[in-house]
BASE-857179 format. One record per atom (N, C-alpha, C): residue number from 1; x, z, y; residue in one letter; atom name. Coordinates in pm, whole numbers, plus 50000, padded with zeros to 5 digits. Layout:
! residues N
<r seq="NUM" X="X" Z="Z" Y="Y" type="A" atom="CA"/>
...
***
This chain:
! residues 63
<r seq="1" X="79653" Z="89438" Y="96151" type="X" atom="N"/>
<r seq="1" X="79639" Z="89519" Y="96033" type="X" atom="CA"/>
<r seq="1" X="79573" Z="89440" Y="95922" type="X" atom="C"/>
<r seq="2" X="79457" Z="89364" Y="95939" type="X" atom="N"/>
<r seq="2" X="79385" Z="89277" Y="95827" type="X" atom="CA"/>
<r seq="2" X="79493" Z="89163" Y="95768" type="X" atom="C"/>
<r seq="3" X="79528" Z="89107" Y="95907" type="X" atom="N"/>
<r seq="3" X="79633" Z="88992" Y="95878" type="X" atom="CA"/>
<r seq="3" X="79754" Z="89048" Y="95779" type="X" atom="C"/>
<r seq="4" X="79788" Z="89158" Y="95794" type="X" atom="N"/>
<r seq="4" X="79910" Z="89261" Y="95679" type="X" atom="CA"/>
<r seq="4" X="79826" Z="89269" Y="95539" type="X" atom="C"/>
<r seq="5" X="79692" Z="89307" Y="95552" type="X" atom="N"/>
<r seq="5" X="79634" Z="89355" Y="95439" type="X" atom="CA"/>
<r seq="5" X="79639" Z="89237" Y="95342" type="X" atom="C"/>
<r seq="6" X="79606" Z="89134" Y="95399" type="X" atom="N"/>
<r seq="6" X="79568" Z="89008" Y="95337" type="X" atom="CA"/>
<r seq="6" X="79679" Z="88932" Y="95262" type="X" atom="C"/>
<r seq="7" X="79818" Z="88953" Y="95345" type="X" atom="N"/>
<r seq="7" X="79927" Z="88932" Y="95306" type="X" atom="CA"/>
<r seq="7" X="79948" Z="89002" Y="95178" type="X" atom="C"/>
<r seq="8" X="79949" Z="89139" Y="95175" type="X" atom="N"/>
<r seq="8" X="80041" Z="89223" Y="95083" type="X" atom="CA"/>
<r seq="8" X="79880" Z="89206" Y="94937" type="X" atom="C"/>
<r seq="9" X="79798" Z="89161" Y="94976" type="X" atom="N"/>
<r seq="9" X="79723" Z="89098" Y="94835" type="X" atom="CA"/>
<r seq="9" X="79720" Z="89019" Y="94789" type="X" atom="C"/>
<r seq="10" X="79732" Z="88888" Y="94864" type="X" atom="N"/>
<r seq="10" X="79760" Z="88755" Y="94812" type="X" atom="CA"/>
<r seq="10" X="79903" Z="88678" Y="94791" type="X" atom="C"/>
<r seq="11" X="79983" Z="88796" Y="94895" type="X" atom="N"/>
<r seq="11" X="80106" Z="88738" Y="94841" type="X" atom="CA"/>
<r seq="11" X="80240" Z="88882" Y="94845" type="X" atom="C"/>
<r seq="12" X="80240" Z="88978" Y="94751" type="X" atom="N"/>
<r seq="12" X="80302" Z="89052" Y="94869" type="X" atom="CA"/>
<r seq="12" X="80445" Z="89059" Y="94745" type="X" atom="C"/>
<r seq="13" X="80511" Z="88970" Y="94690" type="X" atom="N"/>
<r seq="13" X="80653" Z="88941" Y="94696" type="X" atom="CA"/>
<r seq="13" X="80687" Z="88865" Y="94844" type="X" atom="C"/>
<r seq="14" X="80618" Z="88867" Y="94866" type="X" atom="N"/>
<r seq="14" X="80632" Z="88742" Y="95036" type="X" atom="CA"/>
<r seq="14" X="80643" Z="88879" Y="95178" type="X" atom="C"/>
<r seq="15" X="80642" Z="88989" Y="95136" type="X" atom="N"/>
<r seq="15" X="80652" Z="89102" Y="95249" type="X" atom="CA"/>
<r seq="15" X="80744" Z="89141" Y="95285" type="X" atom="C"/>
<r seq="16" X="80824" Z="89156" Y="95408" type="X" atom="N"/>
<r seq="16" X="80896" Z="89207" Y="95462" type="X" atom="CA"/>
<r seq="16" X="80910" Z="89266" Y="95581" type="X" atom="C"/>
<r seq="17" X="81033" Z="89334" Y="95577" type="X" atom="N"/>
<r seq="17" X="81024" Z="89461" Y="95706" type="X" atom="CA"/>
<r seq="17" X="80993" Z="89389" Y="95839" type="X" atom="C"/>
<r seq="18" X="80972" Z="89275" Y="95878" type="X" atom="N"/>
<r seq="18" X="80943" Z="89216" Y="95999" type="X" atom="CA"/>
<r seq="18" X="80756" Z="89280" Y="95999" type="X" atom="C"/>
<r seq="19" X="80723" Z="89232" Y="95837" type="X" atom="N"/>
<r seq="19" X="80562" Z="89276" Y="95875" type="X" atom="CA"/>
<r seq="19" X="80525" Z="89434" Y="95887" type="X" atom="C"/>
<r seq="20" X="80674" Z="89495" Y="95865" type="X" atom="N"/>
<r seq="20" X="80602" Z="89643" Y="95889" type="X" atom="CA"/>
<r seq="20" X="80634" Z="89658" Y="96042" type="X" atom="C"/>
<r seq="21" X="80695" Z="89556" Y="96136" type="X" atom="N"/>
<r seq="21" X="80780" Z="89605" Y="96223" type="X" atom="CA"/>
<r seq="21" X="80688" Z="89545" Y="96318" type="X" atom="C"/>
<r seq="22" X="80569" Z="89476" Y="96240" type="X" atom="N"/>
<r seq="22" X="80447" Z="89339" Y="96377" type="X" atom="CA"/>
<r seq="22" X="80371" Z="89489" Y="96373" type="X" atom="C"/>
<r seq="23" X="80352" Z="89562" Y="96317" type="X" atom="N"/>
<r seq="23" X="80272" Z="89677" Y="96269" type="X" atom="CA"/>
<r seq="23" X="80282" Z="89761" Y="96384" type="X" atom="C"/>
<r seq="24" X="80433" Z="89777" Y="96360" type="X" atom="N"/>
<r seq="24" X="80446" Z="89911" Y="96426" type="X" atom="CA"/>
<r seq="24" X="80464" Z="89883" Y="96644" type="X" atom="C"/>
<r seq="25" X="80484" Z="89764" Y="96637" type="X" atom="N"/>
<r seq="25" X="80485" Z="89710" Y="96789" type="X" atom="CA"/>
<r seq="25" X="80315" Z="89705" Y="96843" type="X" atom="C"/>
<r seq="26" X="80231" Z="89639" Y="96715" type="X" atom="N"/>
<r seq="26" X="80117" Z="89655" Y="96746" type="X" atom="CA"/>
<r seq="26" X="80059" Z="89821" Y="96772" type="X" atom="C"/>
<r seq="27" X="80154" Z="89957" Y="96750" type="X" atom="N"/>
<r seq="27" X="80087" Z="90066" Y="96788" type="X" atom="CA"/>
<r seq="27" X="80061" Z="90130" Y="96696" type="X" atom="C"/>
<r seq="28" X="80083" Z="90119" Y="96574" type="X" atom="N"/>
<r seq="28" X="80055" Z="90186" Y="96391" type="X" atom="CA"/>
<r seq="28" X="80188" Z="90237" Y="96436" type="X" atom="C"/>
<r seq="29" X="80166" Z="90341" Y="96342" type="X" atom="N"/>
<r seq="29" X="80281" Z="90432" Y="96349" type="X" atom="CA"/>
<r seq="29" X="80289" Z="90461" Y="96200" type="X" atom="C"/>
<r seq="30" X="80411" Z="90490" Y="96155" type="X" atom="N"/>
<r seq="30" X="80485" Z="90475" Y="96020" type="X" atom="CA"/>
<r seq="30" X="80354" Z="90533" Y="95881" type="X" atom="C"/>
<r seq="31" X="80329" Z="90661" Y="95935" type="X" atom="N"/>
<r seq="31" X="80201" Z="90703" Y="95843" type="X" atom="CA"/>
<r seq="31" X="80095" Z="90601" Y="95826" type="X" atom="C"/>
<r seq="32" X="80094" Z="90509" Y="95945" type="X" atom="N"/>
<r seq="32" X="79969" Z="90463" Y="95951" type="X" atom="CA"/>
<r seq="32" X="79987" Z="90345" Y="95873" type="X" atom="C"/>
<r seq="33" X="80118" Z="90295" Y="95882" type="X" atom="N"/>
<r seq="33" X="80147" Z="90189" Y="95794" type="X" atom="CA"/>
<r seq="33" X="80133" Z="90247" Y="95625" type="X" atom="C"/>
<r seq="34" X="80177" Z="90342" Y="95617" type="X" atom="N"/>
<r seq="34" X="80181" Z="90411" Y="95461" type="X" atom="CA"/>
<r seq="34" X="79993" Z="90371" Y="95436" type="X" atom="C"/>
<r seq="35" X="79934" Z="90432" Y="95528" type="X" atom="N"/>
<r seq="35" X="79792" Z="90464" Y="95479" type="X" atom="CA"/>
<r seq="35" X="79730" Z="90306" Y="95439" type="X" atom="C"/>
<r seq="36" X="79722" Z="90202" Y="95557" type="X" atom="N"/>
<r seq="36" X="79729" Z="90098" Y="95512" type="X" atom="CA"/>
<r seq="36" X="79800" Z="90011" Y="95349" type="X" atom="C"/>
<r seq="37" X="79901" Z="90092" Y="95344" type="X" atom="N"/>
<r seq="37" X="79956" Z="90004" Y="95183" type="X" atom="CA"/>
<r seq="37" X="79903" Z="90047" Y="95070" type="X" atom="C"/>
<r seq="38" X="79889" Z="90244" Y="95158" type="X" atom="N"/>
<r seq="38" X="79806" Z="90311" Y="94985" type="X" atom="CA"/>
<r seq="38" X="79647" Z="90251" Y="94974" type="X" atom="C"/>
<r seq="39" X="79580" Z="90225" Y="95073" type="X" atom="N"/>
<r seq="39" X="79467" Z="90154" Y="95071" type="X" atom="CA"/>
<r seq="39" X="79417" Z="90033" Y="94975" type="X" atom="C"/>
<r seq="40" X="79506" Z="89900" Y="95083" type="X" atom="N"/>
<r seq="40" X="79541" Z="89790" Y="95005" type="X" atom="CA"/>
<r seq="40" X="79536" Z="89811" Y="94855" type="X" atom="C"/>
<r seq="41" X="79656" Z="89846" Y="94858" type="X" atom="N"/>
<r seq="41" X="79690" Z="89882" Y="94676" type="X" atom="CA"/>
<r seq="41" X="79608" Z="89987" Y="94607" type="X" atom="C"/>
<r seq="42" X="79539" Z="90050" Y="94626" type="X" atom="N"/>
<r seq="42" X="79421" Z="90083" Y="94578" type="X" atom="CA"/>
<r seq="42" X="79291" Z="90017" Y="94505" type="X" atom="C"/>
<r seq="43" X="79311" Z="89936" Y="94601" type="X" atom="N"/>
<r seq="43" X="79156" Z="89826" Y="94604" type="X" atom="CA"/>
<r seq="43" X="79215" Z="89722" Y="94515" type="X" atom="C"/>
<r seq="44" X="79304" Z="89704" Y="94506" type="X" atom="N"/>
<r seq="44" X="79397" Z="89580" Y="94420" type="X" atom="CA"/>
<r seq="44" X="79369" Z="89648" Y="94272" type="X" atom="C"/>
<r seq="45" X="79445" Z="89791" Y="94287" type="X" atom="N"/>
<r seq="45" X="79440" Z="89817" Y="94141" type="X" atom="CA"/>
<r seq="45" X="79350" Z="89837" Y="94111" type="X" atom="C"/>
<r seq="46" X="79216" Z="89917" Y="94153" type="X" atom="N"/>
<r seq="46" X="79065" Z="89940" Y="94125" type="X" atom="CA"/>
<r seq="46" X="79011" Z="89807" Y="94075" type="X" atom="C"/>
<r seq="47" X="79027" Z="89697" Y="94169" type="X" atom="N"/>
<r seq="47" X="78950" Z="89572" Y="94096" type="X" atom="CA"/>
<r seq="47" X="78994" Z="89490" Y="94001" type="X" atom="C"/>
<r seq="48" X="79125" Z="89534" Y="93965" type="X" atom="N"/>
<r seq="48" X="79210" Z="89487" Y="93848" type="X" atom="CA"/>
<r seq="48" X="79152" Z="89557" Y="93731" type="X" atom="C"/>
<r seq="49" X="79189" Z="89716" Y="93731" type="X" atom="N"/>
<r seq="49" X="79129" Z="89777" Y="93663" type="X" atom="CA"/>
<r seq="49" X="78942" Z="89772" Y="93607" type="X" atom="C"/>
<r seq="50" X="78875" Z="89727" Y="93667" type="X" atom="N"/>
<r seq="50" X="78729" Z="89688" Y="93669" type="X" atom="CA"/>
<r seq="50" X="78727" Z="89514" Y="93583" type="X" atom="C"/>
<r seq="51" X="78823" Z="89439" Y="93706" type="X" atom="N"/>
<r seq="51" X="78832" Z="89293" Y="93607" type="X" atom="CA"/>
<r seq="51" X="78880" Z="89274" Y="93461" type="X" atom="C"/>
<r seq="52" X="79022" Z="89358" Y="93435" type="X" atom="N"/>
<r seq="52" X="79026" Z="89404" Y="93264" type="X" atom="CA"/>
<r seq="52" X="78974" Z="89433" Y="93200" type="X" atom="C"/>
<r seq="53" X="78825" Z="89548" Y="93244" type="X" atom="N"/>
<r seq="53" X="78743" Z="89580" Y="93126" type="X" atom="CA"/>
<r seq="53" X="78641" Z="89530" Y="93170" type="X" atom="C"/>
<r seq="54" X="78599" Z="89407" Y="93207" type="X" atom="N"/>
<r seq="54" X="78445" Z="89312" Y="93209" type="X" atom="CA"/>
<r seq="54" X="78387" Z="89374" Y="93307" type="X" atom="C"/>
<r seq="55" X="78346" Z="89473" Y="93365" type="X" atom="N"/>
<r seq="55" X="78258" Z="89534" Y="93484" type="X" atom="CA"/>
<r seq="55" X="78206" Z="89421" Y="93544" type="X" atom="C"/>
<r seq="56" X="78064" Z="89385" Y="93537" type="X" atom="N"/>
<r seq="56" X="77979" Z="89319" Y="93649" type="X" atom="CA"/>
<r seq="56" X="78005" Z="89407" Y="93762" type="X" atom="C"/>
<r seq="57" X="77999" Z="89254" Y="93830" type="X" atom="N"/>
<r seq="57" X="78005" Z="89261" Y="93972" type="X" atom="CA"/>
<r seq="57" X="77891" Z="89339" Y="94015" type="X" atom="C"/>
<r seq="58" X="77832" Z="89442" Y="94130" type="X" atom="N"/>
<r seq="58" X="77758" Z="89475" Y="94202" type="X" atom="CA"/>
<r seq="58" X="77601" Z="89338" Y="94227" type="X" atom="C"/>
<r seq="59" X="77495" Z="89386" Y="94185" type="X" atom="N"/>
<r seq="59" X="77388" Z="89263" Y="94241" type="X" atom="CA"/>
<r seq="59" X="77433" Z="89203" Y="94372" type="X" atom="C"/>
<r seq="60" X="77446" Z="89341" Y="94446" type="X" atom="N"/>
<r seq="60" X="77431" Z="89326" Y="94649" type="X" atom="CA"/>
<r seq="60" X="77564" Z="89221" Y="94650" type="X" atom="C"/>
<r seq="61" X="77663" Z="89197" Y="94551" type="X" atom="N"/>
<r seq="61" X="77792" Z="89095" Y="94610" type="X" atom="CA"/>
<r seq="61" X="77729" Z="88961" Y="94603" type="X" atom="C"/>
<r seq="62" X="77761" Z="88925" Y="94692" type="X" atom="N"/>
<r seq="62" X="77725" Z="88808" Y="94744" type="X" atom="CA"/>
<r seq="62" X="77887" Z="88706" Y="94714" type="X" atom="C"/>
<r seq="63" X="77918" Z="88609" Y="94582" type="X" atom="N"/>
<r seq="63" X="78019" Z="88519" Y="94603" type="X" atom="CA"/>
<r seq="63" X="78070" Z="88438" Y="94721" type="X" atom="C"/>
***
């Protein structure tokens, strides 16, 4: 699941149905794959949205 997550953020023109299909052999089941992408892409657009308008980072983040 991390190994998918990591994919579909750093590269995810590079995704395909094989990685929904390592998913679903690993025991995720189709919702669970959905919940995973709405996640991902959440956090993508949230910190996009935050990096466009200047938002400091949190003290507690540690680079």
């Amino acid at each position: 699941m991390l190994l998918y997550a990591v994919k579909l953020t750093r590269a995810p023109a590079d995704m395909t149905m094989n990685d929904v299909d390592a998913l679903r052999q690993a025991g995720f089941t189709d919702r669970d794959v959905l919940d995973i992408v709405e996640v991902t892409a959440y956090y993508a657009y949230a910190n996009r949205i935050a990096d466009g308008l200047g938002v400091p980072d949190e003290g507690w983040i540690v680079e």
